[in-house]
C-alpha atoms as one frame of an Amber mdcrd trajectory, in Angstrom:
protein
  -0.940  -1.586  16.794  -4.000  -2.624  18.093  -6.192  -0.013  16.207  -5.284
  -0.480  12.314  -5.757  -3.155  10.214  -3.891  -3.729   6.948  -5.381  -4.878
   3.674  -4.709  -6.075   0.478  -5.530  -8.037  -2.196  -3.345 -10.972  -4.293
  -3.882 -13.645  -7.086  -2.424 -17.448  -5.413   0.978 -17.249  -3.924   2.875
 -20.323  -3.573   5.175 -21.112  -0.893   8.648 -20.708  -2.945   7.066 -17.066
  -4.362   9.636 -14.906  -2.429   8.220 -11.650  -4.295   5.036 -11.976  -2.142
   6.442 -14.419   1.115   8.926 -11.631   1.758   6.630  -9.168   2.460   4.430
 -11.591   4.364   7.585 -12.888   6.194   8.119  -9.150   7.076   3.565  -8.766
   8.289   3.960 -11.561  10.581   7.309 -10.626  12.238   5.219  -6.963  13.126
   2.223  -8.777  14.462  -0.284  -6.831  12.384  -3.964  -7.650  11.809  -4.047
  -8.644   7.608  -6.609  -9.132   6.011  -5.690 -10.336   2.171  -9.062 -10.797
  -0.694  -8.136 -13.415  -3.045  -9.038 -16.769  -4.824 -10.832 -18.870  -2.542
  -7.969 -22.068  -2.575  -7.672 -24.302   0.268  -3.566 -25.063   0.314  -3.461
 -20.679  -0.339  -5.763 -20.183   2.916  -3.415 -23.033   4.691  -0.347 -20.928
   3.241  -2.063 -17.308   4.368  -3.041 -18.675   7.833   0.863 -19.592   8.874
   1.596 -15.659   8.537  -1.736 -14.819  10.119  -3.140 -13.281   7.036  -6.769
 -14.040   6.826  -8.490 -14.738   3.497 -12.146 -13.046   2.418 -14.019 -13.422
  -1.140 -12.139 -11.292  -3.563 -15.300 -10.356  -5.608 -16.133  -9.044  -9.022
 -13.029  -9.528 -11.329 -11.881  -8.012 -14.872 -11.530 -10.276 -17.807  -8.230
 -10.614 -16.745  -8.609 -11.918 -13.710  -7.927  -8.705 -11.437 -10.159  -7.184
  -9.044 -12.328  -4.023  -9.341 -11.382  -1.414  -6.493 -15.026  -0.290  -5.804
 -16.371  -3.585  -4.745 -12.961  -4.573  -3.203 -13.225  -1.462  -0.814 -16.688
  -2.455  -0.141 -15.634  -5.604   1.406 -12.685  -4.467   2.788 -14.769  -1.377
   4.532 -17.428  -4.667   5.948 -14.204  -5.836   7.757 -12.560  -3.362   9.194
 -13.928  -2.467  12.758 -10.472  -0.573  13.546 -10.111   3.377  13.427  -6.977
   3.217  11.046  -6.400   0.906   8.311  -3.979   0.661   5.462  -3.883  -0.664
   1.537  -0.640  -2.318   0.966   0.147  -3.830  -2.019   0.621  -8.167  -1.455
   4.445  -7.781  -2.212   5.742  -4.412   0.203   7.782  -5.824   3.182   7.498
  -3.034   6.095   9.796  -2.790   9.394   9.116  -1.493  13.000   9.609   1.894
  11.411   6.704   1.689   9.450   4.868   1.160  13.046   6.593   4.131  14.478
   5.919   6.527  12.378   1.881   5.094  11.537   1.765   5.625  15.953   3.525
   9.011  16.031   1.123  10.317  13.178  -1.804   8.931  15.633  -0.696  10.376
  18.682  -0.163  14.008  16.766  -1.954  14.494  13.990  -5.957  15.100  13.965
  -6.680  13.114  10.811  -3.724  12.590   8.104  -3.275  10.183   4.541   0.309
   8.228   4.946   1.955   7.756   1.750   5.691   6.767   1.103   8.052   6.111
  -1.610   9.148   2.386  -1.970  12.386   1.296  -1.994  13.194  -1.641  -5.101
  14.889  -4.654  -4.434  16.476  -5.606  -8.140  18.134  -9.242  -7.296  15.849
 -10.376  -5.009  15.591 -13.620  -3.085  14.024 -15.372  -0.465  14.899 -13.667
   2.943  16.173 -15.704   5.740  14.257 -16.043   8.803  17.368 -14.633  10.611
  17.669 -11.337   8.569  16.951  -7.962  10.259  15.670  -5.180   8.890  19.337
  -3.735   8.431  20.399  -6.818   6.677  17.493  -6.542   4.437  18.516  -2.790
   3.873  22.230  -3.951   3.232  21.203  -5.694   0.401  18.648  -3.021  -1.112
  21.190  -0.513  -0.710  23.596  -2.759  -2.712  21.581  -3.762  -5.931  18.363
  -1.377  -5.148  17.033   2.155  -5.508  14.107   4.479  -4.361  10.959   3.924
  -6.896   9.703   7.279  -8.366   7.089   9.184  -6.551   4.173   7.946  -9.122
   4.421   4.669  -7.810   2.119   4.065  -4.460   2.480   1.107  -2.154   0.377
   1.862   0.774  -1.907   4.318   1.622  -2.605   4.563   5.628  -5.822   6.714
   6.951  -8.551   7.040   8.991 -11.080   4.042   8.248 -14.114   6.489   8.208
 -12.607   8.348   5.242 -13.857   5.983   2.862 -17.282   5.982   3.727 -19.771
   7.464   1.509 -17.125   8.126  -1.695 -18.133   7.107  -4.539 -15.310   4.571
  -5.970 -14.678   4.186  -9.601 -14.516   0.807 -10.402 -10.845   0.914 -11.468
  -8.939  -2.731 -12.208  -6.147  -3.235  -9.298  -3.121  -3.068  -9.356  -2.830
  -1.551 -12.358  -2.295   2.508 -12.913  -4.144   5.498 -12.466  -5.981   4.392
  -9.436  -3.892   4.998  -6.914  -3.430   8.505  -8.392  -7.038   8.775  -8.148
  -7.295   7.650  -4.992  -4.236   9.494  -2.985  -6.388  12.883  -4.808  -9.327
  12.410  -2.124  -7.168  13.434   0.300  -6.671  16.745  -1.361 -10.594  16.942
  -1.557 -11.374  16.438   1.715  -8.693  18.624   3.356  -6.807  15.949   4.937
  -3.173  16.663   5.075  -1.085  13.958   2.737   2.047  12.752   4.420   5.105
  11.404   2.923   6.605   9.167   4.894   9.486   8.017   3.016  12.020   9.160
   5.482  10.810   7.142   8.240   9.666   4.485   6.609  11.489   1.881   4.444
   8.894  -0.136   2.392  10.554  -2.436   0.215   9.824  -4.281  -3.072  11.159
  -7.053  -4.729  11.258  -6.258  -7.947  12.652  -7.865 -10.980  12.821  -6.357
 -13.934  11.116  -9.215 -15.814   8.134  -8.698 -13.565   6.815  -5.447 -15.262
   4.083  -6.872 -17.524   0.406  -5.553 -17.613  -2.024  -5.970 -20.098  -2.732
  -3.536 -22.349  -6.431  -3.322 -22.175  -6.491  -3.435 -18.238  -4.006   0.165
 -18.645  -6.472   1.637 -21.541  -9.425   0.873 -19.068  -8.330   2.749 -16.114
  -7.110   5.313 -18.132  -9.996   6.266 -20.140 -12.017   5.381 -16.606  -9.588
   8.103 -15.061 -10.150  10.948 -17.274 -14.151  10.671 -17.280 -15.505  13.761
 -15.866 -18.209  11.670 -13.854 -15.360   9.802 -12.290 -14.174  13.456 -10.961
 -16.944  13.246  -7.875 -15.534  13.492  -5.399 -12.143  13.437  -6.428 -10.111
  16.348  -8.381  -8.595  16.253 -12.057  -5.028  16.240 -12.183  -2.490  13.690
 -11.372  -1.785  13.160  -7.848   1.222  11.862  -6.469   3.800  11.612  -3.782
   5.305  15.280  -4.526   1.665  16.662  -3.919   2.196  15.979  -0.202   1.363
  18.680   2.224   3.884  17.555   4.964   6.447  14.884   5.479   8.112  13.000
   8.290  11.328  12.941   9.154  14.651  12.212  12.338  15.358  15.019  14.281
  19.207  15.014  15.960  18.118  12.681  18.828  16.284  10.065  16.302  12.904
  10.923  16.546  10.488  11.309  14.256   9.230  15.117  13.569   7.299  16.098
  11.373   7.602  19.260   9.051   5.677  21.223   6.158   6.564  20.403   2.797
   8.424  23.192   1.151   8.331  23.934  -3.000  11.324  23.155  -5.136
């Protein structure tokens, strides 16, 4: 897709780290345009370049090390020249389907915010050049299950969305800013889509991998519940199940898309 760029933003990755190589394996196989801020390391820019990710300045940091999401939207909004982009967290391996249903959305919806549930991967391992994306759901399917609808991956939407909000300076990846951020949709009108039907995002996700510092959490949590924070965005948790619409296969396999109905 020539007019969407994807972004993101990771610490070092070293060849044999299959957590974040899979999903890089799975960028360069679609062909996207990725732009990844990080630590400015010549054998990680080598590593980045054979996936055709390119590398920019990652920024301000936390005492911890992590990046703050107002200046790292800055730079990412100095890059981007497409009309679409998308966030996508480092380690998220997407398929053709992801594609499909970002170019559908394109061709039929005026302006939208793509969000999707992620699928977890709870053995994982390096994937073989040779896999497909069915052998890759094979194995999900067999020692995996769908993440809750808190948890938020990507976020695809028109580039010119961002311009002119006012971004909290929350510490990525940790939580409460994506809740934060998937809200501004709600603010300015634009119809949030859940995708997860048509779109299998994956993560490989050992258990052992959920650790976060405490103090980066009690940050963005006492950043998230500042009234001044609330401009433009509104209070209230936002998640997946706030979606206005999802996506989904009609009898002949193509993607439709439907409003959301209450439960």
């Amino acid at each position: 897709m020539n007019n969407l760029t994807f972004c993101c933003t990771s610490g070092v990755v070293s060849p044999d780290d299959y957590l974040v190589i899979n999903a890089f394996k799975t960028w360069a196989r679609l062909g996207v345009d990725v732009h990844l801020w990080g630590p400015d390391n010549d054998e990680f820019k080598e590593l980045l370049s054979s996936y055709n990710i390119t590398l920019h300045p990652e920024g301000s940091l936390s005492e911890s090390g992590l990046p703050f999401l107002d200046s790292l939207l800055d730079s990412m909004l100095s890059v981007v020249s497409t009309d679409y982009m998308c966030y996508i967290n480092a380690d998220i391996m997407i398929f053709p389907d992801f594609l499909a249903s970002a170019s559908f959305l394109q061709e039929n919806v005026k302006d939208f915010f793509m969000v999707g549930q992620r699928y977890d991967w709870f053995s994982p391992h390096l994937i073989s050049d040779s896999w497909t994306q069915k052998d890759i759901q094979k194995v999900v399917s067999e020692n995996g299950a769908i993440h809750d609808p808190c948890g938020i991956d990507y976020f695809l939407f028109k580039t010119d969305f961002l311009r002119g909000v006012t971004i909290p300076p929350f510490i990525v990846p940790k939580f409460r800013w994506d809740q934060w951020f998937i809200g501004l949709s709600k603010v300015g009108r634009i119809p949030l889509i859940d995708a997860t039907a048509t779109v299998q995002a994956i993560h490989s996700d050992p258990i052992s991998r959920h650790v976060r510092p405490d103090s980066d959490e009690l940050y963005n949590d006492q950043l998230f519940f500042k009234a001044d924070t609330w401009k433009p965005a509104p209070k209230g948790f936002c998640s997946i199940v706030d979606a206005d619409f999802i996506t989904s296969y009609n009898a002949d396999q193509q993607i439709c898309l439907s409003r959301k109905t209450l439960s």
